[in-house]
C-alpha angles and dihedrals in degrees: 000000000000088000081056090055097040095051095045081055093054102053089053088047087052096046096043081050096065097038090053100053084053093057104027100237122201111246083028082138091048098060100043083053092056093043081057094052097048087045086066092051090049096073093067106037100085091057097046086045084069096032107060096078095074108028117057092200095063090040088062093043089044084052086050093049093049100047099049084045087058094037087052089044083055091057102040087054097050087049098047085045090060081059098054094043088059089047094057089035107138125218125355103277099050093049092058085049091052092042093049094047094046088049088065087043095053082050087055103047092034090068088035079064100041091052093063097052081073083056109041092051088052079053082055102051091042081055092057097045091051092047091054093049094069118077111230103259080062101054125099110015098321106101076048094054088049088049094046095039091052088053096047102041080058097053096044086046090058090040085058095047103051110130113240094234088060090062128094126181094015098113104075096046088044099051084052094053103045083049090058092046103055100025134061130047128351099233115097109273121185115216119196125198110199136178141125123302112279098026089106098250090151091043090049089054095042094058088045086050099050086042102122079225087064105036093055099053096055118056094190126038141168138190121206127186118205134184133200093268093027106147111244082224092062100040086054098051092055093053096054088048098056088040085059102040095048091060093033096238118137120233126267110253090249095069089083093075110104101213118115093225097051092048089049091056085041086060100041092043088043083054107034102046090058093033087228119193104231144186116197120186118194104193121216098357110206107182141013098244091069090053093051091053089045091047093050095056095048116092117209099227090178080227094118090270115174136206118193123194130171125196139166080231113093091194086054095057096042086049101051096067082052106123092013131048117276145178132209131205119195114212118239121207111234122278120261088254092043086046090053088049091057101042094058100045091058101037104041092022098249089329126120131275092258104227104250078063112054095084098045083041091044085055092052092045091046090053083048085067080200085296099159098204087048104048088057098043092063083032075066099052095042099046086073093052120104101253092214086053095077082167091066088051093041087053090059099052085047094051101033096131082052090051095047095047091043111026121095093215100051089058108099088041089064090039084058099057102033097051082080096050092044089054094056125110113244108263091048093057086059090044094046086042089056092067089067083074092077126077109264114272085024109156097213120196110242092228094049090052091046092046095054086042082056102041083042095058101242103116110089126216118261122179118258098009129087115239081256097059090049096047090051085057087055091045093051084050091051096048084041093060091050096238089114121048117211105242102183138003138204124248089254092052100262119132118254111172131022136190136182122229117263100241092045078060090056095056101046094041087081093043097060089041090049089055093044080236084134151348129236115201122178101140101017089236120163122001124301125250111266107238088029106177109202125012118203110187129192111181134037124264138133115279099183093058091048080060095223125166117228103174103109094050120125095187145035134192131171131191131186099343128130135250092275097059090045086052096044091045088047096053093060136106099273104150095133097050113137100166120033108179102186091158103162100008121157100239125121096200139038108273107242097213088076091073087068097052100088101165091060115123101171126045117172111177091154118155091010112124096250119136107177137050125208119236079233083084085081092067091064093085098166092056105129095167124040110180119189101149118151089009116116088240104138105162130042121204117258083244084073080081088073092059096093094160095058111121116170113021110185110191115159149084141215133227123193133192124156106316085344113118111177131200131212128183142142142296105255106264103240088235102036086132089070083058089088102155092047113128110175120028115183128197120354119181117224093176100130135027095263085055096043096055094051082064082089092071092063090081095064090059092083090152090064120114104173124040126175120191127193129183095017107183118216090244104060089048077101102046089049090048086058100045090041091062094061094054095092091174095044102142102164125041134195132165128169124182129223111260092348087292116161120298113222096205086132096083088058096103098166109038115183124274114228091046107134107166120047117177114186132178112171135087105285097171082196133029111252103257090221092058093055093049081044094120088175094061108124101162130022131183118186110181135169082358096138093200120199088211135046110265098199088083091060104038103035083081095056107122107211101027106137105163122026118177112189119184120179088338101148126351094259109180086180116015117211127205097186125202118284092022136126087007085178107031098123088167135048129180122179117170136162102023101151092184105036112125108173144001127212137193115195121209109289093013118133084355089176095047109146102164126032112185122186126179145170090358084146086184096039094137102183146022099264110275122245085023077134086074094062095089092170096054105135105161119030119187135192121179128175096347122143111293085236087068091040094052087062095055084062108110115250134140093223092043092106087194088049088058097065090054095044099094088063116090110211121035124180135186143160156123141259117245134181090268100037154264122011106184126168112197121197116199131192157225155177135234125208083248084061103239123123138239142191112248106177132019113182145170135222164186091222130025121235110262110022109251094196119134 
């Protein structure tokens, strides 16, 4: 993580350089001294980096070199601070007085500078003396990749030689697996198991390898375990090795050779030649180019060969069935009652679980996230402790991080996890370490977490892409290696929150910690390092009385604290803040100690109870995120037009009663044009003529991909058309009229093209031509658009529709999906159609259908007919429909209309009371017989989901 810090350095270092020969800076000479010197240093880092695991000399030379990098980065930004207090000087006295003051300061900083460079040569020699300590065979990551190898060879070799009887949940996956292995086509088919490390992907495999079943089908079979620096000779030579042994032929003598592509044409000869048919597992694939020297010495003998890999890479396993049929299988962690299975049969030896016990054990259980090698390794730890001493197992749970970083059983569990965060690319372990900042089993936004990677610097520049774009590619990689869950998606199949599982934040707590990259408090326990980068702090105490320093953070973030803490943080030294997350503070106005904070790029104060914000806004010229959601802010000062810099501005809130769903932006600031680096702009309020002709400056904002519009008047549809068509990256589209008046969306000739969500509520009359030749078009949302024609004709053809809501569009009295239409449609919403008497769905029609809602149809007579045909129905949803319609969703065997439903496993239906929801949800199943049955029935305050609108 030293290589991170040096290279942050360094682009400052670059940037400050051309902005100071420009301007001829004082101490110009000084600083390029001091980026020499750091670029020497570079060349080993990555190495060291690695390195520093297993060797406790480069550990304490990588430290060195951390902490000189941060205490250089100090003195660069408060340099570069003194420039940008002369810039914003006022009048002519007080900028004599700032110039002459910041003349004394560069001085200072200047021989503060000066005073590393001894330093950082004395870093040098002890690199050179480190470097030729290590015999060539060690240099480079080489004595790392040993280490790590030896580890890891320790811990695969564990995972084979787990006994059957210790397993629980394996059946089910197994019997899959064997099914896919010696059934299906005979061409060669690669099948990939992939999951994060400890979920037993290797154990899984293994038992499916050793299966009779399978043994009898291949006649020739291989297992090959990789690591992450294994050598593609060697691979190969093993391979080779196990084919021949497991049909007792010796090897042709040309299989001495040691060279990869010899041995490859050994293999696919040796193959070939007997059409074997073969199965070859690679365990724990790391990278693509093992599994191209593996493919090109693999023969399809058309015979029902098999290759299984398993990887903690999604995109390897994907990649791995390219150019031959595969097939992947997601691990998934144990059950809560499978994880308690296991639990107690490790830890009471087959006993149960005795009852003062079951919470502390519960807790354990719930950190284990159904992880099977961690839920024995603590199994491990607990099994020694005395079971009437339920302090000794309390004190486990509460020092669980401790445990994991000390204990020797615990070990293989850390090496585990880490392997992955060792194999990261350096900014990604900055960008992976940033996620220790949130609360455990915090579900956190993406763009929330791509918007902070961005504000914190560590998103480099690529051409032709925004930092955005670029920090959404580290974040895939990151959800690709397993190390991030999905915790929620869109409609439309993006994801929209993420989490990290609770043990891998155990692990990289300490580490950020370690670093000094970022601070954890939850307790305020023990001093502070001293540069500390970023403090996260999740629980309230006085700052100012602990008598911590806080002027070298970067970053702040508060959860859960009162007024007080935030007061005390905030008064702080923070000169040098760049990111202030103060989401759900306690705090009724805008603290005026922001508006010092001039370096700050990223200012969250959503859901907080401020209502006004200070012209003094205008003096925070690096903001690049402003985010005021779910505050009662409704106006923003005309100074908000300095801030150039500014990219994504969130100001809006929602209010939601019974199907009302409220929306509440912002009055259109007069100079919003000036606003050119802005990307998402919600919501802007259109509500008055003044308003309406600051809609204009709309057009100037092409780098916005995301616009909301409330209030919108008849008479500036034009003037939005107008500006629409200049917003070549507009992605997400939403437009509501004021009081449901006409929306002129008509007179927009040339939409963009990369526009993908649209969301309308206004009178159309007629559907816009350019929406329904939109290929693009993923969601829709017509609402309030009284149609004089039936829109389904012109939007059943749309390619890439995936999820259409229509309310009160056109007056249906039987809607008809015909056959062919909406191929991609997975979510339909229809709400508030007072005449509608039937729907029907005709054979083919919306084949990949996952979600049907249906509300407020008062003369719906009937379920819709041929919703039989919808075999992928998976949620199916009735609010405030005639009880005659509700009383034949009820389960029975003999309910000929229940029957048509049946094969859908969640239905839900309600209505809406004076105090609130009453919602009954039928879930479910299905016997080995094949009928189903209903499982849960259920009422409620609140439906699930939420059928507002």
């Amino acid at each position: 993580m030293a290589e991170a810090a040096v290279l942050y350095l360094l682009s400052k270092l670059e940037s400050f350089a051309e902005t100071a020969v420009q301007q001829q800076r004082e101490g110009h000479e000084e600083w390029m001294s001091l980026m020499r010197e750091f670029e020497r240093i570079k060349a080993f880092l990555k190495a060291a980096d690695s390195m520093e695991e297993c060797n406790e000399e480069v550990k304490v030379w990588v430290k060195q070199v951390r902490e000189i990098a941060y205490e250089a980065e100090d003195l660069l930004d408060e340099y570069t601070q003194l420039s940008v207090q002369d810039h914003q000087s006022e009048g002519f006295l007080r900028m004599i007085q700032t110039s002459v003051r910041n003349r004394k300061a560069r001085h200072r900083l200047i021989s503060a500078m000066k005073g590393i460079s001894p330093r950082i040569k004395s870093i040098c020699e002890g690199q050179q003396r480190l470097f030729d300590g290590f015999s060539t065979t060690e240099r480079g990551s080489s004595s790392t990749s040993s280490y790590e190898d030896n580890k890891w060879q320790d811990h695969r070799g564990d995972a084979l030689l787990v006994e059957k009887s210790d397993l629980v949940g394996i059946e089910e996956p197994k019997k899959e697996l064997v099914e896919w292995l010696v059934q299906g086509a005979s061409q060669c088919q690669v099948i990939s198991v992939v999951g994060m490390g400890g979920l037993g992907k290797t154990t899984l495999v293994k038992q499916v390898y050793d299966d009779p079943a399978v043994k009898k089908r291949f006649t020739a079979r291989a297992w090959v375990t990789l690591s992450p620096s294994s050598r593609t000779d060697e691979l190969l030579s093993d391979m080779l090795q196990q084919i021949a042994s497991s049909i007792t032929k010796t090897l042709p003598s040309e299989a001495e050779t040691s060279k990869s592509s010899c041995v490859r044409m050994v293999i696919k000869d040796f193959l070939q030649e007997r059409r074997l048919k073969y199965l070859i597992v690679l365990d724990d694939l790391w990278d693509m180019n093992k599994w191209d020297a593996v493919k090109c010495a693999i023969p399809n003998n058309n015979n029902g060969s098999r290759i299984m890999v398993t990887t903690r890479k999604s995109d390897l396993a994907s990649a791995s069935g390219t150019g031959c049929s595969g097939k992947v299988y997601n691990m998934k962690p144990l059950s809560s009652e499978q994880s308690h299975e296991l639990f107690c049969r490790k830890t009471f030896k087959e006993k149960a679980c005795p009852s003062h016990l079951e919470e502390i054990c519960r807790q354990i259980l719930k950190k284990c996230e159904g992880l099977p090698l961690a839920i024995v390794a603590i199994s491990g730890v607990l099994a020694t402790k005395d079971i009437r001493r339920i302090d000794e197992w309390e004190l486990v749970l509460r020092s669980l991080r401790s445990e994991i970083d000390g204990n020797e059983k615990l070990k293989n569990l850390k090496q585990v996890l880490s392997l992955s965060f060792n194999d990261l690319p350096y900014y990604l372990k900055s960008c992976f370490l940033h996620l220790s900042i949130f609360p455990e089993a915090l579900v956190v936004e993406r763009m929330r977490i791509i918007r902070l990677w961005v504000a914190e610097g560590f998103v480099e520049r690529k051409e032709g892409k925004t930092l955005e774009e670029v920090a959404e590619d580290y974040l895939d990689e990151l959800l690709n290696r397993s190390l991030i869950q999905v915790a929620e998606t869109t409609s439309d199949g993006r994801v929209k929150k993420c989490r990290v599982h609770d043990l891998l934040l155990e692990i990289i707590i300490p580490k950020a910690r370690d670093q000094n990259y970022a601070i954890i408090d939850h307790e305020h326990r023990g001093p502070w390092p001293e540069r500390a980068r970023r403090l996260s702090i999740h629980k309230a105490f006085q700052i100012a009385r602990e008598n911590r320093s806080l002027s070298c953070l970067r970053s702040l973030f508060m959860f859960c604290v009162d007024e007080s803490c935030v007061v005390d943080a905030l008064s702080s030294e923070l000169n040098l803040l760049s990111v202030l997350n103060l989401e759900h503070a306690p705090v009724s106005r805008f603290p005026g100690q922001v508006l010092n904070m001039k370096c700050l790029r990223f200012l969250s104060l959503r859901s907080s109870r401020i209502r006004t914000i200070p012209s003094s806004i205008g003096n925070l010229q690096k903001l690049e995120t402003l985010d005021l959601k779910d505050t009662h802010v409704v106006a923003l000062p005309v100074e908000i037009a300095k801030l150039q810099q500014l990219r994504h501005l969130l100001v809006y809130r929602y209010e939601d009663i019974s199907y009302t769903h409220n929306k509440y932006g912002f009055k259109t600031p007069a100079d919003i044009g000036a606003l050119q680096s802005l990307q998402k702009l919600c919501y802007i309020e259109v509500d008055d003529e003044r308003n309406g002709r600051n809609i204009t400056g709309l057009g100037k904002l092409n780098q916005l991909r995301r616009l909301c519009v409330l209030k919108l008047r008849r008479e500036d549809g034009r003037n939005l058309c107008s500006s629409i068509e200049k917003l070549t990256n507009l992605s997400s589209l939403a437009v509501y009229a004021l009081d449901d008046q006409e929306i002129e969306l008509h007179r927009l000739s040339s939409p963009p093209r990369l526009l993908q969500r649209i969301f309308l509520r206004g009178h159309l009359e007629t559907l816009p031509s350019w929406i329904a030749n939109h290929h693009g078009l993923v969601k829709l949302y017509l609402k309030m658009s009284c149609l004089r024609d039936d829109p389904l004709e012109s939007l059943q053809n749309l390619p890439s529709l995936v999820h259409l809501e229509l309310l009160h569009a056109y007056n249906w009295q039987t809607l008809c999906f015909k056959a062919k239409g909406f191929m991609k449609l997975k979510i339909l919403g229809l709400d508030l159609f007072e005449e509608l008497e039937f729907i029907q769905v005709e054979k083919e029609a919306m084949p990949c259908l996952e979600k049907l809602t249906v509300l407020r149809c008062k003369l719906l007579k009937d379920l819709p007919l041929g919703v039989e045909h919808l075999k992928m129905l998976k949620v199916l949803e009735f609010f405030d429909l005639p009880d005659e319609l509700v009383q034949k969703l009820k389960p029975d065997k003999q309910n000929e209309d229940y029957q048509k439903v049946a094969h859908v496993p969640e239905i839900h239906y309600g209505y809406w009371r004076e105090q609130g929801w009453d919602v009954t949800s039928i879930e479910t199943t299905v016997e080995e017989e094949g009928s189903r049955l209903q499982s849960s029935s259920k009422r409620g305050n609140e439906p699930s989901p939420s059928p507002r609108k």
